[in-house]
C-alpha positions in Angstrom: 75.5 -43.0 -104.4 79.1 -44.2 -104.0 81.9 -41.9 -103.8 85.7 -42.3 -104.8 88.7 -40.8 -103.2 91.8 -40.8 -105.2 94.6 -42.8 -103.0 97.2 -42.6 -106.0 100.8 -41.6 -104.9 99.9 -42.6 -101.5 102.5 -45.2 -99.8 100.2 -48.6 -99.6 100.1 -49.0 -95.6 98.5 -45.5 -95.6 96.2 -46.1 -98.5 94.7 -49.5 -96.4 94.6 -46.9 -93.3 92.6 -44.7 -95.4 90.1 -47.6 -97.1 90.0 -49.1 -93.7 89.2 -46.1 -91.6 86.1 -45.6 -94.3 84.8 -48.7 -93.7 84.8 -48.7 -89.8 83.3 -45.4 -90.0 80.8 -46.5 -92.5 80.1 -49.4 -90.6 79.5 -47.2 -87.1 77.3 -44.8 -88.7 75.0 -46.9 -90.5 74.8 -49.4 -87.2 73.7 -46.4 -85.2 71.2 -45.7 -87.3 69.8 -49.0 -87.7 70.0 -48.4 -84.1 67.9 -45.5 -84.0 65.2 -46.6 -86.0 64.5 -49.5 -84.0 64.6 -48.2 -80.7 61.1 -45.9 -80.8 60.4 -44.2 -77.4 59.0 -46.7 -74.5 56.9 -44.9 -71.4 59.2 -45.4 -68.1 57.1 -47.7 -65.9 55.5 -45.4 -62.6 53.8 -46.7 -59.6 51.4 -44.3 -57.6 53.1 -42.6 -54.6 53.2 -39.8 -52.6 56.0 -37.2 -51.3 57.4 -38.1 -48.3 60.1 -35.2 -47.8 62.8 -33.6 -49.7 66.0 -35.2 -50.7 69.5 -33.3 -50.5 73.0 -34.9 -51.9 74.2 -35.0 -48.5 71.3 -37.9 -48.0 72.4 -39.5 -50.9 76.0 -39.6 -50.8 76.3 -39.1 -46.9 78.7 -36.5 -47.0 79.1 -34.6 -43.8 
């Protein structure tokens, strides 16, 4: 369902501000959702393993 917004008695550089903020805004949001419906959930790929020991940020980052 389209919508208008009245832009009369506003100077013409902000009126093309205005229609051109709309259409990068409409553009983003319906990208993102074409986005979103493509993209279902995938399982993370695993390997079997085992614990070997616990990990701290000082092993990660070697800070001292």
């Amino acid at each position: 369902m389209p919508h208008l917004i009245d832009l009369e008695g506003l100077p013409e550089p902000v009126a093309k501000a205005i229609v051109e903020t709309v259409h990068n805004l409409k553009n983003r949001y319906q990208s993102e959702t074409d986005i979103a419906r493509s993209k279902a959930p995938k399982d993370l790929p695993s390997r079997p393993g085992r614990v070997i020991g616990s990990l701290r940020r000082t092993d990660i980052y070697e800070e001292r």
